[in-house]
C-alpha positions in Angstrom: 18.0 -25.6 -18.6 19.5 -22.6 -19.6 17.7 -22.3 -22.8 14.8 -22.0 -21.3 16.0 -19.6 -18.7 17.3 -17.6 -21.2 14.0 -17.8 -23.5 12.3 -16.6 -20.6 14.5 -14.0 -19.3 15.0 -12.4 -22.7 10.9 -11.9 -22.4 11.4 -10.0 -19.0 10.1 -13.6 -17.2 11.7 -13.7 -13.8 12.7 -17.1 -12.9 12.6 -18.9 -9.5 13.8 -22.3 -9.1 12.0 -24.8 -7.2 11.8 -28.1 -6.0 9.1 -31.0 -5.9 8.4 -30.3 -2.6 7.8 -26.4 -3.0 3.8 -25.1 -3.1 3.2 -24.2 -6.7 0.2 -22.8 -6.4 1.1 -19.5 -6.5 3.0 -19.5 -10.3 1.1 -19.3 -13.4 4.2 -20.8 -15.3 5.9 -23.8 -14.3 9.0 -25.2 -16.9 10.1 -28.7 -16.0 13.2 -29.4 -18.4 14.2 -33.4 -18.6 12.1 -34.1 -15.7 13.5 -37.9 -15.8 13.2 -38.7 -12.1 9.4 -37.9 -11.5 8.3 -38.6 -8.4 4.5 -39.8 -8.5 3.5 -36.8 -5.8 4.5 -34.4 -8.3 3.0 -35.4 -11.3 -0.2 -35.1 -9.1 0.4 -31.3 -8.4 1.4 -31.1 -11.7 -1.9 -32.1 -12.8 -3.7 -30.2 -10.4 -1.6 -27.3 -11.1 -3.1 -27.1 -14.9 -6.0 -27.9 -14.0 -6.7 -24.8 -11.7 -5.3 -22.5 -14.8 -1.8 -22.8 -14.6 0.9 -23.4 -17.6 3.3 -26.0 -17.7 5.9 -26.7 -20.2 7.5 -30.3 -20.0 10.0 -31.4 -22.6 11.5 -34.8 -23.9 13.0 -37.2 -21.7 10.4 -36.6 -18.4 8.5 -38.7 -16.6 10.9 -41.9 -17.1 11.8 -43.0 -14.0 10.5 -43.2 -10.5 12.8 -41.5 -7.5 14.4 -44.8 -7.1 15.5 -44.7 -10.9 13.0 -47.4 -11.5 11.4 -47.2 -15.3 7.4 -46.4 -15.2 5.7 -48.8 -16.7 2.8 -47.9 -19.0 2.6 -44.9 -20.8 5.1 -41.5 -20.6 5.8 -39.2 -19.6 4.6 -41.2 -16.5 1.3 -39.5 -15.5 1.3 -36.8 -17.6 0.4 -38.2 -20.8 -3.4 -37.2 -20.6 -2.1 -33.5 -19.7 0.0 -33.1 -22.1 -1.9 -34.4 -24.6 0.7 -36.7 -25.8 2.3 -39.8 -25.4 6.3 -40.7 -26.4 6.5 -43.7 -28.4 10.2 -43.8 -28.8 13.4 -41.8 -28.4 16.3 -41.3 -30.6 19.5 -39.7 -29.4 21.4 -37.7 -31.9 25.1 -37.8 -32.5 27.0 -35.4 -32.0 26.5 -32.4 -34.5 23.4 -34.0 -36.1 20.2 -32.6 -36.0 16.7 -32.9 -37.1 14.5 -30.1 -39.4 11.6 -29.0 -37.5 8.8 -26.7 -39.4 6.2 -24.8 -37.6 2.6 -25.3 -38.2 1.7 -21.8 -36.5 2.4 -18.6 -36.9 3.3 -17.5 -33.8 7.2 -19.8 -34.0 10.1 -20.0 -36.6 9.2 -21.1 -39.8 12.0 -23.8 -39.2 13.9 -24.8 -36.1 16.5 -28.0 -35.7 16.0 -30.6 -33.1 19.3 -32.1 -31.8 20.8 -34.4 -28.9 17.3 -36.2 -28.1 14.3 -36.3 -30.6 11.1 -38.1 -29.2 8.3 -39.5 -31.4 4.9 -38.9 -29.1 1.8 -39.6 -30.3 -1.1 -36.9 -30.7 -3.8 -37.6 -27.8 -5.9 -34.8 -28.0 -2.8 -31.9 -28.2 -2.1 -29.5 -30.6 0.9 -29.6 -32.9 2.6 -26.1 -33.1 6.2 -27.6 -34.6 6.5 -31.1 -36.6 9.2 -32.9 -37.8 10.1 -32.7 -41.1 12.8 -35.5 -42.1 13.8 -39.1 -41.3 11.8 -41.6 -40.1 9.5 -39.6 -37.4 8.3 -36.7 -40.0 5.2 -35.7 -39.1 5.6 -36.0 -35.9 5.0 -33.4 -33.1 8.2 -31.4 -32.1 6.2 -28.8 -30.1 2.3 -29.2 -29.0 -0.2 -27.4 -26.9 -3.0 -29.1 -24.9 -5.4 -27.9 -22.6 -6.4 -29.8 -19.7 -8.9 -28.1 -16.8 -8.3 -24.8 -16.7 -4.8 -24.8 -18.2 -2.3 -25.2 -20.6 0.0 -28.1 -20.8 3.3 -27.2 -23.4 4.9 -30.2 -24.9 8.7 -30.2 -26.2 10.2 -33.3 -27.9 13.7 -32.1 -29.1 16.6 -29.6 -28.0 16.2 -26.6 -30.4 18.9 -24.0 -30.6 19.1 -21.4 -28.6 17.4 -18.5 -30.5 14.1 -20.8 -30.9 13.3 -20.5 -27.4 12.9 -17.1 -27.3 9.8 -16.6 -29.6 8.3 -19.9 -27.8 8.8 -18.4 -24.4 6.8 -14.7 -26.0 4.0 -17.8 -27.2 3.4 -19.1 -24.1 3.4 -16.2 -22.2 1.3 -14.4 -24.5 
């Protein structure tokens, strides 16, 4: 959470924290960092909320669990999949220390980034890969992706970069 606060704020992004019960129809940027618990109300504004225009940003490990800690079954992120563009296949937790090599397939992010603590594998469903993997077993596969759904823009964030990374993704985004 507070890499992506600071990402933002070092953008001059002022941040509000919310709930799932708050109206978010007034933001144009919404970051929902490890969204495990997703209640299936929310993913519904969610959805509506990118597809009147607005821009969401959802990284790994959302959209896992119901609000009584119960798995979803089908695809994940739970609801989400067909917004974001994406849909996680696996997860691998990282040990301590050990990270992954990331490589950017745009121009507006790093050249390279590393991935550490949790690394999904999604599958491309219509998104755009911005960062890939670049070693082990999941190379290839999407690190950071775009996808637009309606009116908006659904962001996509598979790893834990390190803190400088954010930064130029938050000045992406907001761009």
């Amino acid at each position: 959470l507070l890499r992506h606060y600071t990402g933002l704020r070092q953008n001059g992004i002022d941040v509000q924290m919310i709930d799932e019960d708050s109206d978010i129809s007034g933001y144009k940027l919404i970051v929902a960092p490890m969204l495990y618990m997703l209640r299936e109300d929310f993913a519904q504004k969610l959805r509506g909320f990118v597809a009147a225009g607005g821009t969401l940003v959802v990284t790994y490990w959302s959209g896992v669990v119901n609000e009584t800690d119960l798995c979803w079954l089908g695809d994940t992120p739970h609801l989400l999949t067909d917004v974001l563009g994406v849909r996680r296949m696996e997860i691998d937790a990282m040990y301590d220390g050990e990270t992954r090599r990331c490589v950017s397939v745009c121009d507006a992010l790093p050249e390279t980034a590393s991935g550490s603590i949790l690394c999904e594998v999604a599958a491309l469903e219509g998104a755009t890969p911005l960062m890939v993997y670049d070693e082990d077993y999941f190379a290839g596969a999407p690190a950071v992706t775009v996808n637009h759904f309606g009116e908006g823009k659904a962001y996509y964030v598979a790893t834990r970069f390190e803190e400088d990374f954010y930064k130029p993704l938050y000045e992406q985004i907001c761009e």
